[in-house]
C-alpha positions in Angstrom: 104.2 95.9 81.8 101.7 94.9 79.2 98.8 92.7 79.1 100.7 89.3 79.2 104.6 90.5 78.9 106.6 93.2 80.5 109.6 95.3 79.0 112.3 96.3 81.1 115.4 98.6 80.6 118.5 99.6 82.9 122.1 100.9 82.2 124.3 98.4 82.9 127.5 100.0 82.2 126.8 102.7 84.7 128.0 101.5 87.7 128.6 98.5 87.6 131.2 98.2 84.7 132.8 95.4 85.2 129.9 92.9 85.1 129.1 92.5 81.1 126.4 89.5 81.8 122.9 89.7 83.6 120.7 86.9 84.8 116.7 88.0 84.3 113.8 86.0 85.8 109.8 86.7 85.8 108.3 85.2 88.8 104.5 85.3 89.4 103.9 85.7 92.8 104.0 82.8 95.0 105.0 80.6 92.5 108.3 79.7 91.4 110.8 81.5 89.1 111.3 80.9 85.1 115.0 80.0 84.4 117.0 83.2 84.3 117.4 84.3 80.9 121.1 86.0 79.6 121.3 89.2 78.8 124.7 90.5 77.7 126.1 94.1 77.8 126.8 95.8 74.3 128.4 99.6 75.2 127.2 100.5 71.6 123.1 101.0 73.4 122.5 103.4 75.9 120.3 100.9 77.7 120.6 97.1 78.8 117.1 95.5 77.5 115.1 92.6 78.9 111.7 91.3 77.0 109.7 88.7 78.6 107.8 86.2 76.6 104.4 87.1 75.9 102.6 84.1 78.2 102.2 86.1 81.2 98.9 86.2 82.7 96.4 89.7 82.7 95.5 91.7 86.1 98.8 89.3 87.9 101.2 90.4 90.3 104.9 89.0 89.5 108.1 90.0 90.0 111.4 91.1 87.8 114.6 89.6 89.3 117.7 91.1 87.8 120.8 89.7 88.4 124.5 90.8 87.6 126.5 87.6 86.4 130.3 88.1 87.8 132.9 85.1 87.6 134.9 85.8 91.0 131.7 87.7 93.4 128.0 87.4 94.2 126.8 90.6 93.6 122.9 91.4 94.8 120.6 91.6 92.6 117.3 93.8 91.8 114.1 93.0 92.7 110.9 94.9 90.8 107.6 94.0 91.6 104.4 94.6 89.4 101.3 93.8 87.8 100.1 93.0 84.6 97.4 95.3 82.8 94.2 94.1 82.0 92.2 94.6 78.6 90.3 97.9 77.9 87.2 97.1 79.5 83.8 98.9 77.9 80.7 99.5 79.7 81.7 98.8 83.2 78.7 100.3 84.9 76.6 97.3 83.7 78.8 94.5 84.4 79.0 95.9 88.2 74.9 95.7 88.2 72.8 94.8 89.6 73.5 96.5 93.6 71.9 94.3 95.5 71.2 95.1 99.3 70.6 92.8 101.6 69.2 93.5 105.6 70.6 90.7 108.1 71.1 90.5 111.7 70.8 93.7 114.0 70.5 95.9 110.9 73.8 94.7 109.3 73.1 95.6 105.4 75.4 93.5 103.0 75.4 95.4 99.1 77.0 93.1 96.6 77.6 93.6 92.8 79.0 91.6 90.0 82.6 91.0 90.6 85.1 93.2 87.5 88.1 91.1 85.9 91.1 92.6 86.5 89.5 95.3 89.7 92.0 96.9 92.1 88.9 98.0 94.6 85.8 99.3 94.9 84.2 102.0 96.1 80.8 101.7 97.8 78.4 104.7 98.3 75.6 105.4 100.2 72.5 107.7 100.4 69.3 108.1 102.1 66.1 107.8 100.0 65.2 111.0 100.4 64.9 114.3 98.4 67.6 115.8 100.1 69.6 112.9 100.6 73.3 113.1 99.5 75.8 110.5 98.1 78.4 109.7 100.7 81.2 106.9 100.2 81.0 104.6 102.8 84.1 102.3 102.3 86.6 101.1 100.1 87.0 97.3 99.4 88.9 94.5 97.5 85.4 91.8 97.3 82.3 92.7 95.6 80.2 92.8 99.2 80.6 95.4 101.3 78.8 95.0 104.8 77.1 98.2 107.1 75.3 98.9 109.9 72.1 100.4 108.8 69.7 102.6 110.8 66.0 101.0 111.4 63.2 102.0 109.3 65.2 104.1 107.1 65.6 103.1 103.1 68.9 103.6 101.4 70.6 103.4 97.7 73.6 102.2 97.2 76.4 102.9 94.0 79.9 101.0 93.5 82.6 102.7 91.4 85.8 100.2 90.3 89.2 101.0 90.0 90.7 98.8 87.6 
């Protein structure tokens, strides 16, 4: 996949040499399917291709349904999921700023960030304010809050890493 289209090449020949006509639909994901578009077997390439149009949307999940056209069967067809890319993104560590730590009830801390386009999860660390304190990750999360149990009367700094 791309930013907004995806690419996709099989051999069609292969093993299933009798079917010279594919039906190929994008589908974002719980929405429903684009009109199959026809793609027709030429022996001369090594590959079948299929190019999407270029409207998809960045950071989306869809999927890629590939289906053999036969006259006389209906023959399953193949189902690939994915996700679009997103845009090179520069300096991530201050769009994620400011942490922010909040204490609630019964020493439940809740650290939230700025929320990243396009984020797959975050990592959320955590060390005690101290000389000797070390950075220790302390969950892994979709959201851009993270909620923990804090010890009374003891300061802590927080860090978020993305995955994009």
């Amino acid at each position: 996949p791309t930013i907004n289209s995806v690419i996709s090449k099989w051999k069609g020949f292969e093993k299933l040499s009798c079917v010279s006509e594919y039906s190929v639909s994008v589908c974002k994901e719980g929405e429903t399917c684009s009109e199959g578009q026809k793609v027709e077997r030429d022996d001369s390439f090594q590959f079948m291709e299929f190019n999407s149009d270029s409207n998809l949307e960045e950071c989306t999940e869809y999927s890629l349904n590939i289906k053999p056209v036969h006259n006389d069967i209906d023959v399953k067809g193949k189902v690939v999921k994915f996700i679009t890319l997103s845009r090179p993104i520069e300096n991530v560590a201050s769009l994620l700023t400011p942490v922010n730590a909040e204490a609630g009830d019964e020493q439940m801390i809740t650290v939230s960030w700025n929320a990243i386009k396009c984020a797959n999860h975050y990592e959320v660390f955590q060390k005690v304010n101290t000389p000797d304190g070390e950075w220790e990750r302390i969950g892994t999360t979709g959201d851009n809050f993270f909620k923990q149990k804090g010890v009374p009367c003891t300061e802590y700094k927080y860090g978020v890493k993305v995955t994009i």
